[in-house]
N, C-alpha and C positions, 0 to 999 in steps of 0.2 A: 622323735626329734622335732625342732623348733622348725620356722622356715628360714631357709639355710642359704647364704650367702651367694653369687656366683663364683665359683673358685678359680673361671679363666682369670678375673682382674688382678690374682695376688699370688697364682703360680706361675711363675717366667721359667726362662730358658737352662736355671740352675737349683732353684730353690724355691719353696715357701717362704714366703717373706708380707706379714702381714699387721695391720692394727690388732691389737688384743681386743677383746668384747664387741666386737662388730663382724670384721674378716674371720680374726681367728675365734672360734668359741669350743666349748668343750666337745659339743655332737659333734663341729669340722673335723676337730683332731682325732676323738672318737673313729670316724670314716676315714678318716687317711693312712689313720694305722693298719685297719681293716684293706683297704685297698691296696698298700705298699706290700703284705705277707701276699694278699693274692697275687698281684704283678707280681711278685719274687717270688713264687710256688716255695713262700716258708712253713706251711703246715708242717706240725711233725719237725720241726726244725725249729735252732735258736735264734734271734735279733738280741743284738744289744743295745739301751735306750741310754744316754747322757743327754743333761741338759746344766744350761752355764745357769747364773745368779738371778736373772730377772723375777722378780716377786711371780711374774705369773707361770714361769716354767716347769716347778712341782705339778702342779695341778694338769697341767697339758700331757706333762709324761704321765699320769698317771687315765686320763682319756685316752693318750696315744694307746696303752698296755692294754686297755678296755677294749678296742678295736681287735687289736692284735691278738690277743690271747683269743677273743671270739672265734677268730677264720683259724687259731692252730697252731700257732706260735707260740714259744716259750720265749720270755723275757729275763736278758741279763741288764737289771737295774745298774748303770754307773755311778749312777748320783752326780753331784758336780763334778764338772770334768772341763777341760775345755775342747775344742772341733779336734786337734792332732791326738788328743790321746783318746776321744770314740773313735779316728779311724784306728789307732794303734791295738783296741780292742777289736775293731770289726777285722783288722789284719790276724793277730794274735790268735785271734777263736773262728779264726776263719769265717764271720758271719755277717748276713745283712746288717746295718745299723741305721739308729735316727740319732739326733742331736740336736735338740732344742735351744734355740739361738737367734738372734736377731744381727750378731756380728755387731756390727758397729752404730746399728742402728739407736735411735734415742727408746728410752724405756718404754712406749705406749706402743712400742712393737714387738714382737717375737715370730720366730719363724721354724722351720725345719732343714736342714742337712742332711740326704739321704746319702747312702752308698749300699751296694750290694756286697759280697761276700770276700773279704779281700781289701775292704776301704776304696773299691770302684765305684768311680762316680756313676751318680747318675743325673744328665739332664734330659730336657725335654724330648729330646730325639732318642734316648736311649730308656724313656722308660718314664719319666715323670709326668708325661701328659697324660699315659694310661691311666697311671696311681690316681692323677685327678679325676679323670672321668668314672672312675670304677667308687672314687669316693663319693661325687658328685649323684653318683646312681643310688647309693647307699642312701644317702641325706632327703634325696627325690622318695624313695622307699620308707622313710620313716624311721629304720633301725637298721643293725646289723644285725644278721643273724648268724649263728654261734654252730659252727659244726659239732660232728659228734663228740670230738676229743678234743676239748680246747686246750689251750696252753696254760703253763706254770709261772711265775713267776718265782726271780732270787733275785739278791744282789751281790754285788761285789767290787771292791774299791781297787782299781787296776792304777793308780798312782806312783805305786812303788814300783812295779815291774815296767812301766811306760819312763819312769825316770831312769832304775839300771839300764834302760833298753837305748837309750839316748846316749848314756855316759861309755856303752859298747861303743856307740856310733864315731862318737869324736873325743877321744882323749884329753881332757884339760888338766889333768893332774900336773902336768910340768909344762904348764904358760908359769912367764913370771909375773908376778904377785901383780894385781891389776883391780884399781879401784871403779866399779861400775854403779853407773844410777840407772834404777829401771824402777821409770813410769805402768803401773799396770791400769791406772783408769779406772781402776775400783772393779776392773774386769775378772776372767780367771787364769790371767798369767800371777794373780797374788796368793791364789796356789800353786801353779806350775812352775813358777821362780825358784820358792823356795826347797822344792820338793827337787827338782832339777840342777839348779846351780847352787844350792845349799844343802840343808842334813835333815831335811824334814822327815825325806823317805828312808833314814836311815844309811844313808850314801854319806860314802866320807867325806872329810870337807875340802873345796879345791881351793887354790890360794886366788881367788875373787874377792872382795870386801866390795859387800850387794849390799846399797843404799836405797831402800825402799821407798817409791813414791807413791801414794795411793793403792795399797793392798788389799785394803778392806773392802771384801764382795760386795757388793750395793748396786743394783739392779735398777735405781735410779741417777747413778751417774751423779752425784753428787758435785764433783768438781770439775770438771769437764769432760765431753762430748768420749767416749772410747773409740776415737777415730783420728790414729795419728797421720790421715791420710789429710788433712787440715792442720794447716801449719798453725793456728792456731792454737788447735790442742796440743804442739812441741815446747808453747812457751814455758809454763812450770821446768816442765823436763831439762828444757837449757839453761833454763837460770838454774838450778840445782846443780848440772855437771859443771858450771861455773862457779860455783858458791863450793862445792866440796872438792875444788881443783883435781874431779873425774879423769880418767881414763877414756870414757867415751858413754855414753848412755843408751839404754834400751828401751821401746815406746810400745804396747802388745798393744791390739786392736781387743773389743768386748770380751769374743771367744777366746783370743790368745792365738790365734792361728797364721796371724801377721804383724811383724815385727819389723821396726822403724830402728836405723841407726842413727845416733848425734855424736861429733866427731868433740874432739877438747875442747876446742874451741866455740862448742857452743852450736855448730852450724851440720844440718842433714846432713846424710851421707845417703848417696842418690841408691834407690833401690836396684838400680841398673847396675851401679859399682857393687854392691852387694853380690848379687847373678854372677858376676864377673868372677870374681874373689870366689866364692865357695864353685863355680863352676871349674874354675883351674883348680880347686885342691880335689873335686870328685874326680876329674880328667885323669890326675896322676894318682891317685888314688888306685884307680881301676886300670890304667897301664900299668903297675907295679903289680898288681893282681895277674894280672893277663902273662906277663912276664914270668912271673913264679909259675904258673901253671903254665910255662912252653906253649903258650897259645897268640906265637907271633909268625907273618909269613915269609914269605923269602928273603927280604932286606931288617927282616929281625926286628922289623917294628910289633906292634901288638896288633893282634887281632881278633876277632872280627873290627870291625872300623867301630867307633866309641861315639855314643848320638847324646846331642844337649841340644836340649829346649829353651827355646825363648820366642816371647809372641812381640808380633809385629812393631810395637812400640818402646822395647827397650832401646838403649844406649848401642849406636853402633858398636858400641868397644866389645859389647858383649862376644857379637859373632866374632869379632876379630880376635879374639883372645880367644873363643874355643878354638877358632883355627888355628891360631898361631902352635897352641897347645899339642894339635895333632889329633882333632876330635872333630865331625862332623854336627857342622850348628844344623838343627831344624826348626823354620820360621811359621809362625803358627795362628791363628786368630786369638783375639782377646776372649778369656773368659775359662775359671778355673776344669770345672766339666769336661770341656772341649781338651783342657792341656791333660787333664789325667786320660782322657780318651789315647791322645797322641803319645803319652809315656809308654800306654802298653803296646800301641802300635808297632813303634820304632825300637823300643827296647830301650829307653832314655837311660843315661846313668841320671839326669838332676834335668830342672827343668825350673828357668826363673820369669816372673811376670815386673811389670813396670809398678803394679800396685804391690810388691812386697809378697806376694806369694811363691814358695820358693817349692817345689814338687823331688823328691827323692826316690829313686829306683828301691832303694834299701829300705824308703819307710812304704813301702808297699804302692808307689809311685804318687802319693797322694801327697800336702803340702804339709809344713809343719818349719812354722814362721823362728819355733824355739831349737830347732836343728842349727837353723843357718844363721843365728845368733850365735850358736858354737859353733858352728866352724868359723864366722868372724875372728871369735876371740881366739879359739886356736892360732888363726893366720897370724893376727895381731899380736900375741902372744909372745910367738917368736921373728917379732920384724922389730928391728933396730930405728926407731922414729915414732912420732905422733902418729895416732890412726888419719888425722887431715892429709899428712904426707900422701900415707899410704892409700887413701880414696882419691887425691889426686894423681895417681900413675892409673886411675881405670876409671878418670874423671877427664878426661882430654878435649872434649867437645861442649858443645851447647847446644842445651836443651831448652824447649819452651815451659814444661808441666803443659797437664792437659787442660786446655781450654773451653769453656761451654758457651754453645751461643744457641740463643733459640732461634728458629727458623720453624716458620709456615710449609715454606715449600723446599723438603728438600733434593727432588730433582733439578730443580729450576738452579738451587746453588751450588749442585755438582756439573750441571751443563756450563757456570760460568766459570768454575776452578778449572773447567778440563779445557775452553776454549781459552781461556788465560795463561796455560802451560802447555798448549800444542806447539811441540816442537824444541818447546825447554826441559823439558822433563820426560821419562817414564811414566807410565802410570799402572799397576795391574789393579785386581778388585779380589785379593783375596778377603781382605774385610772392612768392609766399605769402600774408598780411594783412597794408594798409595803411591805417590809420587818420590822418585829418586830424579835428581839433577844435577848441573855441574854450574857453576860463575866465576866469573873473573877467580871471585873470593875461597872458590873452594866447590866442593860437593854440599849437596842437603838433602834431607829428605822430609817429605809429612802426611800426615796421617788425618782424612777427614772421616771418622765415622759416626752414623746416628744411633741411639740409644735405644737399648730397648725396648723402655718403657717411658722416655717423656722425647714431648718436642723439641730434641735437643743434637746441634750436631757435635761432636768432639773436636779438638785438631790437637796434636802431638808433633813436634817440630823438633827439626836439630842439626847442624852444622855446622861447619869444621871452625867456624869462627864467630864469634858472639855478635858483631855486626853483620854477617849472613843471615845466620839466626831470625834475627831483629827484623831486617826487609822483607824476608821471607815470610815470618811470622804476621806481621802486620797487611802484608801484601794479600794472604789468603783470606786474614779475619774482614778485610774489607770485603771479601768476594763473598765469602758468606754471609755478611749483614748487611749485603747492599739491596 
């Protein structure tokens, strides 16, 4: 092996996420596959490998299997796929997986999505810092070397059974007829669309009419960024639900694992409302479950108590509505790893994020952005109104989006947020500073946290009225760039 990168610079707290031909090369991937069977004592045992579209991901998976099969592992080849249906196989076959992906990154990247047996995440604290030091030993070593009985390799196209596997999940045979645009970004929702909400995989057809925008795999992004988390990249998308007088349109991130909704009119529908919405249809989902099976207690409600996730940044409405629901909210730090940690924790039925990650007990607690586009359209389906309506009953407050500001010193601008709000506000530190407070104008709350990996702090704002909001909002960005 070459001399070999340091790999603390480009494995963080959830994933590999790397430049191609510099960070990532073939000996890296080579040893991380090696490394990942040994953390995961998978000798003698199968991994399953998918990777999305990027011209360089062929090649990676097939260094990654070169690792892997070395230390003992047999390989289940996916081929393209995108992140929910490798976990849907690592759930399926009950087995560790990788996933070659860069997510929404631009094409001069690619990365890795680990999960152990089950579609269980793993990050840095549960396991991903070992894989890198253990690969990092390997690279220092020169090679990997190859046990007595190394592993196999097959393939196998899990497409069709990951799309029936969906269409068990949320029933859309009898929504009424509903005309939808879905942007995939040249990503791999331009397989998983049609394979899922059409008759690719042999599933019959639902009464959807899928307006295709950008489906063609391309790994260089040809038309824009596969990041609907930039509003930016929603513009085609709303001009098209505008121009085909849409139902509402769908926006898949690179891998397809997050999903962006645009309402008729052309205008987001906040991924908080989203949380909201499919969180009340699992709630009663699973109380109607709990009921059938006599598993309620003395006042005949359901039981055990029914837990939903959502981290610190979403939309109040969120808690408020699993409450209202009869379902206890659990508030959680940002960041996917940590939410699949807390799924199995707490026993979550659904678990939703501010960036569109939407996590299911059913899909093996892991996220899967094309679920909770069904259950949208389900809800939508059957509501008498525009979907705008219907985002506006779990759209009540004002939010900021989250804000970046760079900062040198960030103790120095949490000593001045906290001496600026002593006495007006709450404050805890579950992740970073969270302040809750009251004004003339109402209640508010916000969120200052710094980033992983740049000099950068966050803020997330939100208040019961949009000139709250506004003072608020502005009142902190001062305190942080002063």
């Amino acid at each position: 092996m070459n001399s070999a990168p340091d790999l603390s610079t480009f494995i963080k707290a959830y994933d590999v996420r790397g430049l191609v031909g510099t960070q990532l090369t073939d000996d890296v991937v080579e040893a991380l596959g090696a490394g990942f069977v040994d953390e995961l004592g998978a000798a003698g045992t199968e991994i399953v490998v998918g990777h999305d579209m990027r011209d360089s991901s062929p090649g990676f998976v097939q260094a990654f299997a070169r690792g892997a099969t070395a230390r003992g592992a047999s390989v289940m080849h996916l081929g393209l796929c995108s992140t929910d249906e490798s976990y849907f196989a690592s759930g399926r076959f009950d087995a560790p997986g990788a996933m070659f992906t860069a997510s929404h990154n631009p094409a001069t990247y690619n990365g890795i999505k680990f999960c152990r047996a089950g579609a269980q995440g793993v990050s840095f604290a549960t396991g991903l810092e070992r894989i890198r030091d253990r690969a990092q030993a390997y690279l220092a070593a020169g090679a990997v070397p190859a046990v007595a009985t190394p592993g196999t390799e097959s393939h196998r196209d899990v497409l069709p059974e990951y799309a029936a596997y969906l269409r068990e999940l949320v029933n859309l045979s009898a929504v009424r007829p509903l005309r939808i645009v879905v942007d995939a970004g040249n990503g791999m929702g331009g397989m998983t669309v049609p394979a899922v909400l059409g008759t690719a995989a042999g599933l019959p057809a639902l009464p959807l009419d899928i307006i295709p925008l950008y489906f063609e795999l391309d790994g260089t992004f040809p038309n824009h960024e596969a990041n609907p988390l930039e509003p930016a990249n929603l513009v085609d998308l709303q001009a098209a639900v505008l121009e085909h007088g849409a139902d509402l349109g769908l926006a898949f991130d690179g891998d397809a694992d997050r999903c962006f909704v645009i309402d008729e009119l052309g205008h987001p529908v906040t991924p908080s409302a989203v949380a909201a919405i499919v969180a009340l249809r699992e709630i009663r989902r699973e109380q109607a479950r709990l009921a059938a099976a006599g598993e309620t207690d003395a006042s005949g409600k359901p039981a055990p108590s029914i837990h939903v996730i959502h981290n610190l940044i979403t939309s109040r409405i969120v808690a408020e509505t699993i409450t209202a629901a009869g379902a206890t909210p659990v508030r959680t730090k940002v960041g996917h790893s940590l939410i699949k940690d807390r799924m199995a924790e707490t026993g979550a039925i659904f678990g939703g994020e501010h960036s569109a990650h939407y996590y299911f007990r059913d899909f093996w607690g892991a996220d899967n952005g094309m679920l909770a586009a069904m259950h949208l359209i389900a809800q939508y389906g059957d509501y008498d109104g525009p979907l705008s309506q219907l985002a506006a009953e779990f759209t009540p407050y004002t939010a900021s989006g989250e804000i970046n500001s760079t900062v040198d010193d960030v103790p120095e601008a949490y000593t001045r947020i906290v001496e600026a709000f002593q006495g007006r506000a709450e404050v805890d530190e579950l992740d970073g500073l969270f302040f809750t407070g009251h004004a003339d104008a109402g209640w508010y709350w916000f969120s200052v946290r710094p980033s992983n990996t740049e000099p950068l702090l966050r803020l997330n704002a939100e208040a019961e009225t949009p000139e709250l909001m506004a003072a608020i909002r502005d009142e902190v960005l001062a305190l942080i760039r002063a």
